[in-house]
Structure formats: C-alpha cells, structure tokens
KOLGU-30762 format. One record per atom (N, C-alpha, C): residue number from 1; residue in three letters; x, y, z. Coordinates in Angstrom, 3 decimals, decimal comma, always signed. Example, Ala and Ser with C-alpha at 12.3 -4.5 7.8 and 13.67 -1.06 7.14 Angstrom:
VEXPA     n   res          X          Y          Z
VEXPA     1   ALA    +13,190     -5,690     +7,800
VEXPA     1   ALA    +12,300     -4,500     +7,800
VEXPA     1   ALA    +13,200     -3,300     +7,800
VEXPA     2   SER    +12,850     -2,250     +7,080
VEXPA     2   SER    +13,670     -1,060     +7,140
VEXPA     2   SER    +12,900     +0,030     +7,870
END
This chain:
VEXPA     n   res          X          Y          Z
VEXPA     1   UNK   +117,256     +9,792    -42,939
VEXPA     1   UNK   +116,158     +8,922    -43,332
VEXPA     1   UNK   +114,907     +9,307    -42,529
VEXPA     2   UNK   +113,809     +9,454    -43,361
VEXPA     2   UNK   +112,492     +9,957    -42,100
VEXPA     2   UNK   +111,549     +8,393    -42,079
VEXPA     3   UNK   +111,635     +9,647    -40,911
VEXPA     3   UNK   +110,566     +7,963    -40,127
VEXPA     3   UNK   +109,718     +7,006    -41,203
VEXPA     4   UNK   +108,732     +7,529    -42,048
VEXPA     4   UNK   +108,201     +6,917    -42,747
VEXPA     4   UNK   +108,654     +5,977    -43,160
VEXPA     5   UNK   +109,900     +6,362    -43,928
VEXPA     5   UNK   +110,800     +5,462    -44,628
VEXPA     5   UNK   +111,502     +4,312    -43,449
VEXPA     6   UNK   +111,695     +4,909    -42,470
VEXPA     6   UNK   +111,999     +3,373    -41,107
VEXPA     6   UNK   +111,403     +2,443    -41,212
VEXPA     7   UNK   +109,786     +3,056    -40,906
VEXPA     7   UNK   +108,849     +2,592    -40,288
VEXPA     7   UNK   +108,686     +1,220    -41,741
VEXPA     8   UNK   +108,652     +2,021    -42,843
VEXPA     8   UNK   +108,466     +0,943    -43,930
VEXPA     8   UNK   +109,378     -0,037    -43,888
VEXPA     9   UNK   +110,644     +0,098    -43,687
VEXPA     9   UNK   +111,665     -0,749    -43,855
VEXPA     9   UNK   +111,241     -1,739    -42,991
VEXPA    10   UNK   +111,098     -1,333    -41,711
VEXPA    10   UNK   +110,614     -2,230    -40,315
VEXPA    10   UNK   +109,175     -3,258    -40,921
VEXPA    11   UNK   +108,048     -2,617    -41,720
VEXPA    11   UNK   +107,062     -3,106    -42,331
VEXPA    11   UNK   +107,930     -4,652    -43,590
VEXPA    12   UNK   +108,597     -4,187    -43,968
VEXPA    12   UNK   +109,322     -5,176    -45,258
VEXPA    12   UNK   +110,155     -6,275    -44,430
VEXPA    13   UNK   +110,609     -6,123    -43,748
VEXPA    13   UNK   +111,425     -7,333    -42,671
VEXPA    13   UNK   +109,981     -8,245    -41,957
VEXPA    14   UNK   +109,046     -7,324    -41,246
VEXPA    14   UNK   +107,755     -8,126    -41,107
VEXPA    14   UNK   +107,203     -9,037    -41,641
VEXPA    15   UNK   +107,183     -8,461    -42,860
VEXPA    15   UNK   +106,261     -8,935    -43,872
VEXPA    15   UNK   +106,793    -10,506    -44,313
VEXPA    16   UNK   +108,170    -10,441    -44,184
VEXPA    16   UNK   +108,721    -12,068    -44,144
VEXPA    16   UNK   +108,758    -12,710    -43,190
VEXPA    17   UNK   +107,639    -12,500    -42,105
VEXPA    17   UNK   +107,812    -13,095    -40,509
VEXPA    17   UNK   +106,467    -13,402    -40,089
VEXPA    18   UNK   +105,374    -13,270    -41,163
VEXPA    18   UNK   +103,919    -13,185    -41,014
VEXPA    18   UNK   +103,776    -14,423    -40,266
VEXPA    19   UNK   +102,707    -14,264    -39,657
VEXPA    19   UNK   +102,400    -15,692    -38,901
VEXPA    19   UNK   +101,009    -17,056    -39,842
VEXPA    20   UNK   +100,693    -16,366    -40,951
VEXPA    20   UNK   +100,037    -17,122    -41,970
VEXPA    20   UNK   +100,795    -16,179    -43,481
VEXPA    21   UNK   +100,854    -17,060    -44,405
VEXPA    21   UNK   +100,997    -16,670    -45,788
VEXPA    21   UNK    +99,739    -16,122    -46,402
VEXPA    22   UNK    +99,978    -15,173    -46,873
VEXPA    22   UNK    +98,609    -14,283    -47,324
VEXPA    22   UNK    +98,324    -14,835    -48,533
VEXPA    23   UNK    +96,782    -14,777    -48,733
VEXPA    23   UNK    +95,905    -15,165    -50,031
VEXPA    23   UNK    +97,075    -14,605    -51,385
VEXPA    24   UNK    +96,746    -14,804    -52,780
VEXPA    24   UNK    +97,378    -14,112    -54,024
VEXPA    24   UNK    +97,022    -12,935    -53,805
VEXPA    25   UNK    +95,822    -12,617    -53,794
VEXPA    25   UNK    +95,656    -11,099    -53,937
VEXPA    25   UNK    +96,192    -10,762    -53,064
VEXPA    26   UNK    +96,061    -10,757    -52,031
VEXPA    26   UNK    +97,215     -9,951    -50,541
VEXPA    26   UNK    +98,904     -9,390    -51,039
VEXPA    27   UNK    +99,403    -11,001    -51,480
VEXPA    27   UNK   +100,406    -11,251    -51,986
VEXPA    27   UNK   +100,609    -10,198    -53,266
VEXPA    28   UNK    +99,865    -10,028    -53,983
VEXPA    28   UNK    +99,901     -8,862    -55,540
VEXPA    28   UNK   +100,165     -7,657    -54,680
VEXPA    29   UNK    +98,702     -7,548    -53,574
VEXPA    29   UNK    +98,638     -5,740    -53,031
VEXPA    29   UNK    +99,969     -5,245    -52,630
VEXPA    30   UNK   +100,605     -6,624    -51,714
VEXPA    30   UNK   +101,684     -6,112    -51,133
VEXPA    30   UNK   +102,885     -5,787    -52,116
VEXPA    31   UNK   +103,011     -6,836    -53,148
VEXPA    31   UNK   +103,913     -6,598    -54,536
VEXPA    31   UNK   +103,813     -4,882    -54,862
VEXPA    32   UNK   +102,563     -4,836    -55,322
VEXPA    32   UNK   +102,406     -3,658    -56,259
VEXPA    32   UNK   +102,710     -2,715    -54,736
VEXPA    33   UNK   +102,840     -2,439    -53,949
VEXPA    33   UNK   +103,086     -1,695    -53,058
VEXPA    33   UNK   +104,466     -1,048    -53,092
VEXPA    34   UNK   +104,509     -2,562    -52,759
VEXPA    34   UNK   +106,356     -2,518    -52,627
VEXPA    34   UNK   +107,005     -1,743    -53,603
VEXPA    35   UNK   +106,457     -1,975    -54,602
VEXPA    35   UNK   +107,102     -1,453    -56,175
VEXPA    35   UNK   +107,064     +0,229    -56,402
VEXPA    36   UNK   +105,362     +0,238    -55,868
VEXPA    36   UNK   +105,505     +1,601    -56,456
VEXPA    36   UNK   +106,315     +2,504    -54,960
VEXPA    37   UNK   +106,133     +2,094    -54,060
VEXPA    37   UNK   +107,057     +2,480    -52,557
VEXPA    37   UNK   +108,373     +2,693    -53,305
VEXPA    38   UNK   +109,013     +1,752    -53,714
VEXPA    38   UNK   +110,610     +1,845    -53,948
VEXPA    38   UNK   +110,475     +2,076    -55,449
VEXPA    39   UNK   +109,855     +2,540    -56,520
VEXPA    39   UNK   +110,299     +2,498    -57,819
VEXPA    39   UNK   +109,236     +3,649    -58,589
VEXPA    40   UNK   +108,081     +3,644    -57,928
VEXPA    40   UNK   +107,103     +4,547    -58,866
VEXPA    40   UNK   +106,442     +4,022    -59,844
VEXPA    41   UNK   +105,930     +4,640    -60,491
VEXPA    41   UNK   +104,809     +4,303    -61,659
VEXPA    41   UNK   +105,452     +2,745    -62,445
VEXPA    42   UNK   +104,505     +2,136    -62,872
VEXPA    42   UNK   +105,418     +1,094    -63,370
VEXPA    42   UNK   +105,769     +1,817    -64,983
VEXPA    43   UNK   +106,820     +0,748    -65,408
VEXPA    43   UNK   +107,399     +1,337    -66,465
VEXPA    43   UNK   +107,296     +0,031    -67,158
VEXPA    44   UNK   +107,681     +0,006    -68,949
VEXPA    44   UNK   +107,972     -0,962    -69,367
VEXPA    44   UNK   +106,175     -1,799    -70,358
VEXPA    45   UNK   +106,568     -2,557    -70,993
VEXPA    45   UNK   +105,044     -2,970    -71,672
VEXPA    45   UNK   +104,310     -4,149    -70,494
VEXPA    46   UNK   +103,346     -4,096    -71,161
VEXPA    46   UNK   +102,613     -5,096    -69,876
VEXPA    46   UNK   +102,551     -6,630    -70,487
VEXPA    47   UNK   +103,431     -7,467    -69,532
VEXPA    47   UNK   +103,716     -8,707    -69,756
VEXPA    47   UNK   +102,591     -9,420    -71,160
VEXPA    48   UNK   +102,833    -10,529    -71,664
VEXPA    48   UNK   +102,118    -11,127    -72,784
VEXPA    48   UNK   +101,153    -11,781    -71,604
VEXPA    49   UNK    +99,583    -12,684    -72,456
VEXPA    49   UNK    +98,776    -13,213    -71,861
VEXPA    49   UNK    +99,286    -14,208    -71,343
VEXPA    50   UNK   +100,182    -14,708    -71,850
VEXPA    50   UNK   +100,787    -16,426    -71,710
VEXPA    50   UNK   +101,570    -16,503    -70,182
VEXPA    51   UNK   +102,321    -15,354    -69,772
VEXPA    51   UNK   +103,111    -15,127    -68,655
VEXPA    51   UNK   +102,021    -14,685    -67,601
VEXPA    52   UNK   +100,992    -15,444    -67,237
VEXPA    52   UNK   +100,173    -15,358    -65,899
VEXPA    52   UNK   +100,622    -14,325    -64,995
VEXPA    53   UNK   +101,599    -14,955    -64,306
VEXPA    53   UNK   +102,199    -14,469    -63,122
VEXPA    53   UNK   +102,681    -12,516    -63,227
VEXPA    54   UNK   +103,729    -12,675    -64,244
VEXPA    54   UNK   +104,029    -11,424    -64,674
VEXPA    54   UNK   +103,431    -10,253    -65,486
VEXPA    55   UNK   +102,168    -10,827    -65,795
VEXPA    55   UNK   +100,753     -9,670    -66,228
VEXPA    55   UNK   +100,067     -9,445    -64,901
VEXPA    56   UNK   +100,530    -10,004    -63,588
VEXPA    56   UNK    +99,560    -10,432    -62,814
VEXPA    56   UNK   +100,012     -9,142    -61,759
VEXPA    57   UNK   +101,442     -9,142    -61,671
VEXPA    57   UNK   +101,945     -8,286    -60,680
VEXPA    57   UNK   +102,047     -6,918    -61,889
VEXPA    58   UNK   +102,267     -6,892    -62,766
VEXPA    58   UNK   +101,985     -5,226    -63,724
VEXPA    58   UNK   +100,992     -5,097    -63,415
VEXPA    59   UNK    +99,869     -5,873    -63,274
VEXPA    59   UNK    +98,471     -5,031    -63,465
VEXPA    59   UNK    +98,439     -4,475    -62,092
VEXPA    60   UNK    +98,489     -5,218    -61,492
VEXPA    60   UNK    +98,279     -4,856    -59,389
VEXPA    60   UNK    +99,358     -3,700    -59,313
VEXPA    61   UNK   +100,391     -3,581    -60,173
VEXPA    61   UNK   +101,506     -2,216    -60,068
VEXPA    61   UNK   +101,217     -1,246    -60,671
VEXPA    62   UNK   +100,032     -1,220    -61,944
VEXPA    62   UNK    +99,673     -0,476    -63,031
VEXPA    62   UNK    +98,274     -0,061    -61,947
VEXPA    63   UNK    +97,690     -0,548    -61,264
VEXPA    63   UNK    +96,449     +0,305    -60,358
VEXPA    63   UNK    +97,111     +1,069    -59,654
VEXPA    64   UNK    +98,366     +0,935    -59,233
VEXPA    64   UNK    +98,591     +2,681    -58,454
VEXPA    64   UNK    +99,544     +3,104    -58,978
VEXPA    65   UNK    +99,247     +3,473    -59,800
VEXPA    65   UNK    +99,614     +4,487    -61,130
VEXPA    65   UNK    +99,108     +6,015    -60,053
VEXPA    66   UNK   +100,250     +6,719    -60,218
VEXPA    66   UNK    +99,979     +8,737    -59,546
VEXPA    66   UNK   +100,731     +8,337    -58,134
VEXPA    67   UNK   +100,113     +7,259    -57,395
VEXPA    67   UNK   +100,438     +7,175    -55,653
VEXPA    67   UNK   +101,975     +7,423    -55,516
VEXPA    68   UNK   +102,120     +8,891    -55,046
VEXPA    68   UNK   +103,057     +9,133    -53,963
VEXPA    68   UNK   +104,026     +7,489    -53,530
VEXPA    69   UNK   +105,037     +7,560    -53,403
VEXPA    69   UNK   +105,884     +6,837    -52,813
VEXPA    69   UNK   +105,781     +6,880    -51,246
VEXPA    70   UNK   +105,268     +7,973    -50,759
VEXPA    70   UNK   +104,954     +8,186    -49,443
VEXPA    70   UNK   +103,726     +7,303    -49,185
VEXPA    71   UNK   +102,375     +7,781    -50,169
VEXPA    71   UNK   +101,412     +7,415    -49,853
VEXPA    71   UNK   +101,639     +5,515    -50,175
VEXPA    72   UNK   +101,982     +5,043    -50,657
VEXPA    72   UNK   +102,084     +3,669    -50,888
VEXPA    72   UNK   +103,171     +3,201    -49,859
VEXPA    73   UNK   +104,174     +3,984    -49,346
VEXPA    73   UNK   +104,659     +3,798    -48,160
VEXPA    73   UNK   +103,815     +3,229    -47,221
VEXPA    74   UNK   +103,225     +4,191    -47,157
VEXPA    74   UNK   +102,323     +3,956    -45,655
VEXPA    74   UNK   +100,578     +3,335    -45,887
VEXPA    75   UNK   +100,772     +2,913    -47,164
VEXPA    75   UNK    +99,541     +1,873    -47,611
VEXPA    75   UNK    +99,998     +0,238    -47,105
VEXPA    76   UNK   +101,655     +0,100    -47,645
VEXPA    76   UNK   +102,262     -0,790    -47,193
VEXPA    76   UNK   +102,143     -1,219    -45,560
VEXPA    77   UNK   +102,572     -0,661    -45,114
VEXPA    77   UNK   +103,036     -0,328    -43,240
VEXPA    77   UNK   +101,213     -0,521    -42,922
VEXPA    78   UNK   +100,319     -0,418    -43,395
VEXPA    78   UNK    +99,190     -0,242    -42,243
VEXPA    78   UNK    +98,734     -1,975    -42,758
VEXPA    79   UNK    +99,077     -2,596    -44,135
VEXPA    79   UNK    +98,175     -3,407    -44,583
VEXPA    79   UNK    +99,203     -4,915    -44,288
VEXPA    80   UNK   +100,243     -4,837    -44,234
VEXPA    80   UNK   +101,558     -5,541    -43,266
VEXPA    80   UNK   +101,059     -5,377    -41,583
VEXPA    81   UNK   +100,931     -4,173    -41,163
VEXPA    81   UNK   +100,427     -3,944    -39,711
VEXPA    81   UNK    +98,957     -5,089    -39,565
VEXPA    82   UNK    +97,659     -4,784    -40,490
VEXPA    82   UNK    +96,724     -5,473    -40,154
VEXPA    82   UNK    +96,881     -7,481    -40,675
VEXPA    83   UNK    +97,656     -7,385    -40,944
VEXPA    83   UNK    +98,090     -9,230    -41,210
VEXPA    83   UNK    +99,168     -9,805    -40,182
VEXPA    84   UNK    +99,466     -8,490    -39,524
VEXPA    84   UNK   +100,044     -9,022    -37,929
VEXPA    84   UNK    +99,185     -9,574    -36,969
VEXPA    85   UNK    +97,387     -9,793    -37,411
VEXPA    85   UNK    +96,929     -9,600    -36,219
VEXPA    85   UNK    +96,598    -11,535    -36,586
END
C-alpha cells in the first residue's frame, strides 16, 4: 500500500472526528472526493430534479470528471487536513 493511499485512509477516519460539521458544500467537496478517490469518473445517469440530494452529490462527482485517483487522493487529505484547524 503507498503512502498516499495511508495517508488518505488516515484522512477518512479524521474526517469523522472533525471538531465542527462542515457547511453542504464542504460536505459535497468531500463526497465527490471520496468517490472519485475510491471509484473514478462517475458512472450511471444523473439523478432526476425531484431527488435534491442525489443530483446534488452527481453533480459535485461529475466536476472531477479526468482527476487521477491520486490527485483527488491528495485533494481529499489536504482539504480534511485544513478543517482540522
């Protein structure tokens, strides 16, 4: 396992230990992070208008559309790192 991939894991256990609950949008960035980190491009049609929530996290997963699993790795880990403070 390389570090990156630690370091993220260590970032995802954090991230349920925050010392405030982050705004929605925080909450989406970190979603769509997570997703494309562990899964890649999103797949699948983009939720109906009526399902708020679940058009809400496709779209925030559908903006990093191309990003490396690495690079959203470590988009994760720095933006978890700065909500530690």
């Amino acid at each position: 396992m390389s570090d990156l991939t630690t370091l993220f894991q260590t970032a995802v256990a954090e991230s349920k230990q925050l010392p405030e609950k982050p705004d929605n949008m925080t909450l989406l960035k970190i979603y769509a992070l997570y997703k494309q980190a562990t899964e890649g491009d999103v797949q699948g049609e983009r939720p109906g208008m009526m399902d708020f929530v679940a058009r809400a996290k496709w779209d925030a997963w559908s903006n990093l559309k191309g990003q490396t699993g690495d690079q959203a790795k470590q988009a994760y880990i720095d933006l978890i790192e700065s909500l530690k403070d």
